[in-house]
Structures are given as C-alpha cells and as structure tokens.
DSSP file (Angstrom, degrees, kcal/mol; ACC not computed):
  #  RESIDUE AA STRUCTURE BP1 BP2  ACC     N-H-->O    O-->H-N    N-H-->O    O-->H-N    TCO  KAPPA ALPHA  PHI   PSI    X-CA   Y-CA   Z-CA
    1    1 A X              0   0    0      0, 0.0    19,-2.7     0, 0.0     2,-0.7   0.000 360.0 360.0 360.0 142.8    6.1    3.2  -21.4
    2    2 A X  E     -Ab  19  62A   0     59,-3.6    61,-0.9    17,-0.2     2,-0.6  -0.897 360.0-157.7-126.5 112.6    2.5    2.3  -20.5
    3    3 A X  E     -Ab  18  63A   0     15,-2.9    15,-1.7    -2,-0.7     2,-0.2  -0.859  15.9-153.6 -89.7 100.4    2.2    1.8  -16.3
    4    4 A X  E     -Ab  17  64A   0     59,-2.6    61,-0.8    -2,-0.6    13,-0.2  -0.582  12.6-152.8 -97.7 142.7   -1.0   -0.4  -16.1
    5    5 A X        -     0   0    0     11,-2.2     2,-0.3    -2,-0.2    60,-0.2  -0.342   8.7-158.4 -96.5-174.9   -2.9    0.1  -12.6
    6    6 A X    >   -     0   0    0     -2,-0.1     3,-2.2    60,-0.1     4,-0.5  -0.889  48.1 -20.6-146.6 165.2   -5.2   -2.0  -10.4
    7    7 A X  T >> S-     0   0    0     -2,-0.3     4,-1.9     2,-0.2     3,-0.6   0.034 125.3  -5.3  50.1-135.6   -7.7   -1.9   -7.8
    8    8 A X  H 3> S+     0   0    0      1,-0.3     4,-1.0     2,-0.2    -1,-0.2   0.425 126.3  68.9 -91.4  10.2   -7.6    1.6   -5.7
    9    9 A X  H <> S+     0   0    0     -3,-2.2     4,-0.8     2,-0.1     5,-0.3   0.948 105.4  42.8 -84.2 -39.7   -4.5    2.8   -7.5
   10   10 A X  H X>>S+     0   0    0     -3,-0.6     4,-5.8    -4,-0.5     3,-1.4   0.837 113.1  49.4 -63.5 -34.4   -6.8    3.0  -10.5
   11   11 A X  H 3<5S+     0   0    0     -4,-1.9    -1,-0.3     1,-0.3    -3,-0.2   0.939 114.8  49.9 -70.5 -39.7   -9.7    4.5   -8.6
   12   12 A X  H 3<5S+     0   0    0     -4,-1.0    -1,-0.3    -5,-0.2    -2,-0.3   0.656 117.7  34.1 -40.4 -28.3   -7.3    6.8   -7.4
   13   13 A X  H <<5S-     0   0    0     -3,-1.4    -2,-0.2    -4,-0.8    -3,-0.2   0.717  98.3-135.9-106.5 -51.7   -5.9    7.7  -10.6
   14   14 A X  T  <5S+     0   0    0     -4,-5.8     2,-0.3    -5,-0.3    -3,-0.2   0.733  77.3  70.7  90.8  16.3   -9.2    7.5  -12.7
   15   15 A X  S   <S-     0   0    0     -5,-0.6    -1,-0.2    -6,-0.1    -2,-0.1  -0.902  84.2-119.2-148.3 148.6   -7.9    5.8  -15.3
   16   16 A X  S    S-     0   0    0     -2,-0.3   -11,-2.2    -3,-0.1     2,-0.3   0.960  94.4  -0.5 -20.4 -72.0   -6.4    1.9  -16.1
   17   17 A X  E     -A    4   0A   0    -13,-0.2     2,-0.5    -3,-0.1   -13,-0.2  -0.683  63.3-142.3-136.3-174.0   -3.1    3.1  -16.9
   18   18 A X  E     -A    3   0A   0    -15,-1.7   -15,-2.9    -2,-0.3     2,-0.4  -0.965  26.8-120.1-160.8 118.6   -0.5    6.5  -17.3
   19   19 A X  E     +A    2   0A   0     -2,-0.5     2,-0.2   -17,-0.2   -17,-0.2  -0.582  31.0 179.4 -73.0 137.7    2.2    7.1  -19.8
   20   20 A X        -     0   0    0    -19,-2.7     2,-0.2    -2,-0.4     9,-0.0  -0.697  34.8-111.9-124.6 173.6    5.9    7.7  -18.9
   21   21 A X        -     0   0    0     -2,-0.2     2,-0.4     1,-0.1    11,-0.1  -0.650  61.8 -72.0-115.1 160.5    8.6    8.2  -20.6
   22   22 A X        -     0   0    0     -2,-0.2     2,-0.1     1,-0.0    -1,-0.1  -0.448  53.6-173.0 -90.0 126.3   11.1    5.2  -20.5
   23   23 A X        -     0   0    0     -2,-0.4    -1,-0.0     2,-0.1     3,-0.0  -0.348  21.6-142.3-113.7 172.9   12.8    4.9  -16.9
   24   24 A X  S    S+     0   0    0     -2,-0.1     2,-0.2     0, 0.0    -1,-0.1   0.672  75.3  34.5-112.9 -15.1   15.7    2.4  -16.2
   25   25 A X  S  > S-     0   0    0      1,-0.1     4,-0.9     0, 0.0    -2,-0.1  -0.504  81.2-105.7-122.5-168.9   14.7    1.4  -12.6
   26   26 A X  H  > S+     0   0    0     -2,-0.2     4,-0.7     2,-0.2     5,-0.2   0.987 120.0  48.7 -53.4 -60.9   11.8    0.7  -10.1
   27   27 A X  H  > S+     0   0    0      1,-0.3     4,-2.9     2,-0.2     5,-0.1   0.834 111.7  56.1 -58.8 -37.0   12.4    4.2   -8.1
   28   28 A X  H >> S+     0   0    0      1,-0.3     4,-1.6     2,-0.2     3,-1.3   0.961 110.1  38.8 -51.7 -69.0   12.5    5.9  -11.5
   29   29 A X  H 3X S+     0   0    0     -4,-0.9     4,-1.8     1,-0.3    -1,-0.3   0.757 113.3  55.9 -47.6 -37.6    9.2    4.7  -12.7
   30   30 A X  H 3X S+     0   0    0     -4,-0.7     4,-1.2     1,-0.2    -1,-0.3   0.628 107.7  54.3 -94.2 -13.0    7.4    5.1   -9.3
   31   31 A X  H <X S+     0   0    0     -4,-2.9     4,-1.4    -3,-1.3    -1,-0.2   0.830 103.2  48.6 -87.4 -17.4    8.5    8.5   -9.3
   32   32 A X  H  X S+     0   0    0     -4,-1.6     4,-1.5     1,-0.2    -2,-0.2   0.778 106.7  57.3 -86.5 -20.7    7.2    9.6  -12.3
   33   33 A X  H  X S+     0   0    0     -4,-1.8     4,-3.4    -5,-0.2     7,-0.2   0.867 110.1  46.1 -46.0 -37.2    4.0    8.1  -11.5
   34   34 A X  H  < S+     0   0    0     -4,-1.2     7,-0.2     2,-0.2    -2,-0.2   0.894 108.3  55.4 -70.6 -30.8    3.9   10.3   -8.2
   35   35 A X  H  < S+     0   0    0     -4,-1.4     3,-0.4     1,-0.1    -1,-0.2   0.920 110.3  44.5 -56.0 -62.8    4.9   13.1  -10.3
   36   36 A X  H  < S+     0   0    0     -4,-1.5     2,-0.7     1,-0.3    -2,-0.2   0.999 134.0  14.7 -44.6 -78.4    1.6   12.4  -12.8
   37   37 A X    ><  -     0   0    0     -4,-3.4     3,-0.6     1,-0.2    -1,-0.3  -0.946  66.1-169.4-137.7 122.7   -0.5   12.0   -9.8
   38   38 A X  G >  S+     0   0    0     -2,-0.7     3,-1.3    -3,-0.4     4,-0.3   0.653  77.6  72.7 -64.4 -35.5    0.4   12.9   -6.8
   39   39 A X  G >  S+     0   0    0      1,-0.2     3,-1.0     2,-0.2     4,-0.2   0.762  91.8  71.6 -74.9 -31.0   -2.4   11.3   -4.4
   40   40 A X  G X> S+     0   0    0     -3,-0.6     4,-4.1     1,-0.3     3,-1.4   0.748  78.8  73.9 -55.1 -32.5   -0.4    7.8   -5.4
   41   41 A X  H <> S+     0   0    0     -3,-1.3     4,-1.7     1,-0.3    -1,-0.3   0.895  89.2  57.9 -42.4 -36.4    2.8    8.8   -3.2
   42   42 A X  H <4 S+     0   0    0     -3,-1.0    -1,-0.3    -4,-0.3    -2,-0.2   0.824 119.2  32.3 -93.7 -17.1    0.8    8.0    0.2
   43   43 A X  H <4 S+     0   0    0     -3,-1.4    11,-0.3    -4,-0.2    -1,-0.3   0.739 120.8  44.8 -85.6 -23.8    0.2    4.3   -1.3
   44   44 A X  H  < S+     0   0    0     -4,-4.1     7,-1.1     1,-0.2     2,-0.4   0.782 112.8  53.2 -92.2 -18.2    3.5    3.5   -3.5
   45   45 A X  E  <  -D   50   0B   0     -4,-1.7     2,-0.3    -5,-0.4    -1,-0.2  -0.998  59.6-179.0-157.1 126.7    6.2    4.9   -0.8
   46   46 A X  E >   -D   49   0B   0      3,-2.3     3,-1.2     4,-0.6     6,-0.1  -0.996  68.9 -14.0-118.7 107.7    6.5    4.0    2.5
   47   47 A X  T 3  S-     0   0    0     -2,-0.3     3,-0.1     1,-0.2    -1,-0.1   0.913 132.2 -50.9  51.6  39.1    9.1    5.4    5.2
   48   48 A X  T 3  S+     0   0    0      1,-0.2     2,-0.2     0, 0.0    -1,-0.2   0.452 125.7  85.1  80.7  -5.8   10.9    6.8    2.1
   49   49 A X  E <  S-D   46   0B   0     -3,-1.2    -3,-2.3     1,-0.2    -1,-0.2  -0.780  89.9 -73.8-122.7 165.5   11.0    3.6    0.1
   50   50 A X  E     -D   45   0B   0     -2,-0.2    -4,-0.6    -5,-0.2     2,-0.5  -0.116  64.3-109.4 -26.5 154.2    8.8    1.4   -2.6
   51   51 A X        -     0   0    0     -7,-1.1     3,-0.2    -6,-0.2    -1,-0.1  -0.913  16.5-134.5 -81.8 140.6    6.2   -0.2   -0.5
   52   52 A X  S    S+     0   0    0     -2,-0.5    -1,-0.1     1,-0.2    -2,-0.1   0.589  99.9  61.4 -42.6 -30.4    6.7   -3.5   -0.1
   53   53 A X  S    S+     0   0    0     -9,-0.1    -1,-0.2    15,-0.1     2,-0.1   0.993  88.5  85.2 -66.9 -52.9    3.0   -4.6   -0.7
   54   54 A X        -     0   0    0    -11,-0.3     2,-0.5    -3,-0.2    13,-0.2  -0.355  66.7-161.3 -81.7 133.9    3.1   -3.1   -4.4
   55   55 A X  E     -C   66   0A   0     11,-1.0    11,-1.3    -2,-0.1     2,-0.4  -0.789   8.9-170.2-100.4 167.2    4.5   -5.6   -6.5
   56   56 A X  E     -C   65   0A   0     -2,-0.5     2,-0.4     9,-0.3     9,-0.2  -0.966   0.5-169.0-139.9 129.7    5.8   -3.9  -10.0
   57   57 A X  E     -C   64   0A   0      7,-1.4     7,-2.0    -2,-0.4     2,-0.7  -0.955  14.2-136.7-140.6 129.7    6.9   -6.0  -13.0
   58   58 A X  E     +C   63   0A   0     -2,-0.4     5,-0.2     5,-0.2     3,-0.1  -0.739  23.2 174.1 -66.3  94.7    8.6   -4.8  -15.8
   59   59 A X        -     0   0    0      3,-3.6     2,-0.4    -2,-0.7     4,-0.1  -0.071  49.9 -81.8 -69.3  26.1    7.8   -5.8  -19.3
   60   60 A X  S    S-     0   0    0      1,-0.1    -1,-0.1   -59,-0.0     0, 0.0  -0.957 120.4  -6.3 111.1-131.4    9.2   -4.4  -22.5
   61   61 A X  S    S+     0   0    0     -2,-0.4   -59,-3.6   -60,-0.1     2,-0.3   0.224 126.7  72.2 -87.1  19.1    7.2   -1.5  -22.8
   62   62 A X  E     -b    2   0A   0    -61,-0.2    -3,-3.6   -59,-0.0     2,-0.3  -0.997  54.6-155.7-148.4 129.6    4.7   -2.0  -19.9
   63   63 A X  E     -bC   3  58A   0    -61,-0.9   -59,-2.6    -2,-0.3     2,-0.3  -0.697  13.1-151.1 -96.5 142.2    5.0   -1.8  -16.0
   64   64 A X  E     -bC   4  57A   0     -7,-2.0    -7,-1.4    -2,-0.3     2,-0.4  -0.927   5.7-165.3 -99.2 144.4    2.4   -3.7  -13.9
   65   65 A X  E     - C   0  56A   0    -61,-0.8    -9,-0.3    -2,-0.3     2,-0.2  -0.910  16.2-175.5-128.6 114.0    1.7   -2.2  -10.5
   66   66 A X  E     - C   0  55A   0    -11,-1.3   -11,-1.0    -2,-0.4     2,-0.2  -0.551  11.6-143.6 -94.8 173.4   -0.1   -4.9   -8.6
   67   67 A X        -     0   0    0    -13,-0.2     2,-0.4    -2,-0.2   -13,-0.1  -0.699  38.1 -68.9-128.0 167.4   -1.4   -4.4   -5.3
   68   68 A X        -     0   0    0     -2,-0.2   -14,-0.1   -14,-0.0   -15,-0.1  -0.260  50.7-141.2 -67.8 126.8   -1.6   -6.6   -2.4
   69   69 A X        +     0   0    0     -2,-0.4     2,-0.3     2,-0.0    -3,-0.0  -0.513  21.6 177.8 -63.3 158.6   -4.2   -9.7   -2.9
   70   70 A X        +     0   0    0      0, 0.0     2,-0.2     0, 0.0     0, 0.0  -0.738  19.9 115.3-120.5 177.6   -6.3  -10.9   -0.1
   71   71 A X              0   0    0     -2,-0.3    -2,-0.0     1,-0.1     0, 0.0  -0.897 360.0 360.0 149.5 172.3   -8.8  -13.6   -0.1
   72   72 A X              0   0    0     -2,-0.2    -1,-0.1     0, 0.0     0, 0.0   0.473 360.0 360.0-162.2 360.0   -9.5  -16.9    1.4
C-alpha cells in the first residue's frame, strides 16, 4: 500500500510517499506511518486520536494524507 504525502508531512518525511503493508482501518495505516517515521506522530495524532485537520482517503492500493488547506 503506497501512503502518498503532502506539504510538511513530506518535508518531514523526505520523500512523496512510504510503503505499508495493507492495513484495514484509518488508526492502522496512521500507525504504521508513525512507526516508519516517527517525527510524523506529533502532526497525525492529537490528544491520543487522528488529528482532525489530516484528511486521509483511502483508495485501492493508495492512502492520501492531505493536510489542512488555507488560502483566501
């Protein structure tokens, strides 16, 4: 499963995307990202849950982890 990034999770991560192995839920997926790179935890999880802000959508065989937009 191929976890595509954006914005300062990628600059965080240092690359576009990270392979996983194929998880059945959100929590699943976001943990094996933390797991891969740890620095991610302090953006993706909040008070012990998802953050709210990161939107995640599930394709097939590819997670999006969008971040929040701004703009005007």
């Amino acid at each position: 499963m191929k976890v595509r990034l954006f914005a300062i999770l990628r600059e965080i991560a240092g690359t576009d995307y990270i392979i996983i192995n194929d998880k059945n839920n959100e929590n699943e997926i976001i943990n094996e990202i933390i797991n891969k790179v740890p620095k991610l935890k302090e953006y993706l999880i909040k008070n012990g849950k998802i953050n709210e802000k990161y939107k995640i959508l599930i394709n097939k065989d590819e997670v999006y982890i969008l971040p929040p937009f701004t703009g005007g």
